[in-house]
N, C-alpha and C positions, 0 to 999 in steps of 0.2 A: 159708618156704623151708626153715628148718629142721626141723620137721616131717617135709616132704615129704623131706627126707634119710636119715632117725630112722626114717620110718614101716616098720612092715610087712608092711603091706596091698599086698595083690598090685598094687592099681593104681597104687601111688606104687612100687614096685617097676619096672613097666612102665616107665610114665614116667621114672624113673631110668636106667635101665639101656639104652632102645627106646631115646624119643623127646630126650630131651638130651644123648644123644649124639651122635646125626644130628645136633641143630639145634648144637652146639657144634663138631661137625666141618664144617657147609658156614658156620657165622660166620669160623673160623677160618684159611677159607681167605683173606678179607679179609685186608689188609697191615694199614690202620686197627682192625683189632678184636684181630689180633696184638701190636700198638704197643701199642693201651691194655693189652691183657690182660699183655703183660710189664711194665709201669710199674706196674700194679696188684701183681700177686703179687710183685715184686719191692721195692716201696715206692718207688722214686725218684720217680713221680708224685705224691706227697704234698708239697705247701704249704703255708706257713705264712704267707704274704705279708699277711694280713690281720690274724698276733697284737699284740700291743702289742709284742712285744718282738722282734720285725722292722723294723729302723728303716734308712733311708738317707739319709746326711749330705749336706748340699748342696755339691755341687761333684762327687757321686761319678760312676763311669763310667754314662753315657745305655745302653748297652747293653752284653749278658754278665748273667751271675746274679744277682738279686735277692734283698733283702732277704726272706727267709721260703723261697726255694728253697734246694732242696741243690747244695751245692759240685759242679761236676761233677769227672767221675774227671779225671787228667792226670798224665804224667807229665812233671817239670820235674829240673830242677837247683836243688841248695840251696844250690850253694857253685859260684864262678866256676871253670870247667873240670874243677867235680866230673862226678859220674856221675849221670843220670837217674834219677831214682825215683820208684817210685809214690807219688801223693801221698796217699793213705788208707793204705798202709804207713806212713808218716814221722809220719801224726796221731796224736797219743792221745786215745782213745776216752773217757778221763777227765775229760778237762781242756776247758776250752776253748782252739783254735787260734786267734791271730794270724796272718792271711797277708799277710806285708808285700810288693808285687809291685814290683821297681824303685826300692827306697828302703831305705835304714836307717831302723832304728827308735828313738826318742830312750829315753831312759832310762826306763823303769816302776817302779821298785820303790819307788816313791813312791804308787803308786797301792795298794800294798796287797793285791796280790793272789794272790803268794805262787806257788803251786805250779796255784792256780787257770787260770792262762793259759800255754799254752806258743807260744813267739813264734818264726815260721819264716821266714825272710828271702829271698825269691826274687830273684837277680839278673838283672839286666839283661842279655842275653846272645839273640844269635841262636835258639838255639833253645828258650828260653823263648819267645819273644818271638812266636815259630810257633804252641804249642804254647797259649799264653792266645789270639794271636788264633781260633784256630776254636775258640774258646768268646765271641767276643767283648769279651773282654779288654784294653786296649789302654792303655800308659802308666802312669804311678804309680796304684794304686790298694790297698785293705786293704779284707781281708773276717777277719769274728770268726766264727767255724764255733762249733758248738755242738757237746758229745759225739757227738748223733748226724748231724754233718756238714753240718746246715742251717746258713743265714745267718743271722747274729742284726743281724749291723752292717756296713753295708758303706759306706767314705769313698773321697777320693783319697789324701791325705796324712792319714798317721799321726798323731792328735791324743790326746795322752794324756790331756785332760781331757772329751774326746767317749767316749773307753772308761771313762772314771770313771763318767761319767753312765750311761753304757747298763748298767756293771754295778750301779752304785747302783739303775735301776730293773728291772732283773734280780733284783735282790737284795728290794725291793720288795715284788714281783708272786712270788716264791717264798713269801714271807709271807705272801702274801695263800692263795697255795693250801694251805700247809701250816694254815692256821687253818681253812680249810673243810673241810680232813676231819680237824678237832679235834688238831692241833700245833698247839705254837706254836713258831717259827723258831727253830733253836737249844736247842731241850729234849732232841733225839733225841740 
């Protein structure tokens, strides 16, 4: 395919330029081929549901976002009669997110993890409560977002020794990848 992009030959030209344009203007008129094609160029159709390091704790919510999908967009409250805000504004792209939805969160800094996790505390409130269920959302529940906004962990109640373990094998399985393209964890 790439090639046929690259090429200069008049007939990959044609075909360029003629014939996949036609066939990409009558796909596109489908609704289903416009879905996938914005999910695609845009990435939010990307999964991870099957890495090791997508896990879901038992007891978490039966339906709403799963372990290995991305966070959907939402705008919530962070603070009881604060103001709505977007919740990909409010994340750091750094770090990893804590979404704690309907609970406080017990104390962490036992866990170690420093500037690693930044912990967001969604209250209880009417229009939260709107706003998780048309994502399917529903009661106490925590999801761990990863930099780039996927689930890595998702429970009901906040378990500070279920976040040890997931970032313990988090931590792991970075080891494992940085040795195969010749690091080792912690030389950089």
């Amino acid at each position: 395919a790439f090639r046929l992009v690259v090429s200069e030959n008049w007939l990959a030209g044609l075909l360029r330029t003629r014939v996949m344009t036609t066939l990409v203007g009558l796909a596109m008129r489908r609704t289903q081929v416009r879905k996938a094609a914005f999910r695609t160029l845009s990435q939010i159709g990307i999964s991870y549901r099957q890495s090791a390091l997508s896990q879901r704790l038992d007891g978490a919510p039966a339906h709403g976002p799963r372990a290995g999908d991305r966070f959907p967009w939402l705008h919530l409250r962070f603070q009881s009669n604060g103001p709505r805000e977007d919740l990909f504004d409010r994340l750091d792209d750094t770090t990893f997110n804590l979404l704690a939805i309907g609970q406080r969160v017990p104390p962490l800094a036992s866990l170690g993890l420093g500037d690693m996790l930044r912990v967001h505390e969604i209250p209880d409130d009417a229009e939260n409560a709107h706003a998780l269920a048309a994502v399917s959302i529903r009661g106490p529940a925590f999801y761990v977002l990863r930099p780039d906004g996927h689930i890595g962990l998702v429970g009901a109640q906040v378990e500070p020794r279920a976040l040890a373990n997931w970032f313990a094998r988090f931590a792991a399985r970075h080891e494992v990848v940085d040795r195969s393209h010749g690091f080792a964890a912690g030389a950089r």
